[in-house]
Phi, psi and omega in degrees: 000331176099147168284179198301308212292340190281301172327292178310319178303322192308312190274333180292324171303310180303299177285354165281332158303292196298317178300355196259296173315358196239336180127020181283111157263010159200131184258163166231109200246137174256092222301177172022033193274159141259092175247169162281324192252136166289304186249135194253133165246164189240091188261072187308322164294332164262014184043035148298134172241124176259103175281103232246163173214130192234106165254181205229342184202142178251039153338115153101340211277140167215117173285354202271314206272323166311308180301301178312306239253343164214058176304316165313330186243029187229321177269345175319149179212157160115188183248162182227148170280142176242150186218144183267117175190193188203137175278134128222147191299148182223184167327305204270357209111223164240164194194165192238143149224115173254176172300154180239171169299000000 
């Protein structure tokens, strides 16, 4: 049957196929976290962002709580830039490099 953490990853996999099936093109799965959304998902034709909880029953589920715990990104409006890099440590400490425009 697998442990609890392997189901989950199983079932968080599943629902990134349905979400892919709903127009998402690009997921972020938050692997083993406790956060409330597991899955950030990107609907770029409905200019959507989703924020997802991938439960097994819907015993517990509140959407209500899902809303609160990311009220900020949930009232987000506008178009946003996306920009690419990475933190890493070097000789000096940590430093940074994004893409530049």
């Amino acid at each position: 049957m697998g442990t609890r953490y392997t189901r989950g990853r199983s079932a968080e996999y599943y629902v990134m196929k349905k979400l892919r099936e709903l127009g998402a093109t690009f997921m972020v799965r938050s692997a083993g976290s406790h956060t409330l959304a597991d899955i950030i998902a990107f609907f770029p034709d409905k200019g959507e962002i989703w924020l997802v909880q991938v439960k097994q029953s819907k015993k517990g589920v509140s959407v209500f709580k899902l809303n609160l715990e990311y009220e900020e990104l949930v009232s987000l409006r506008g178009d946003y830039r996306v920009r690419t890099g990475f933190f890493y440590h070097g000789k000096d400490g940590w430093d940074n490099t994004f893409a530049r425009d």
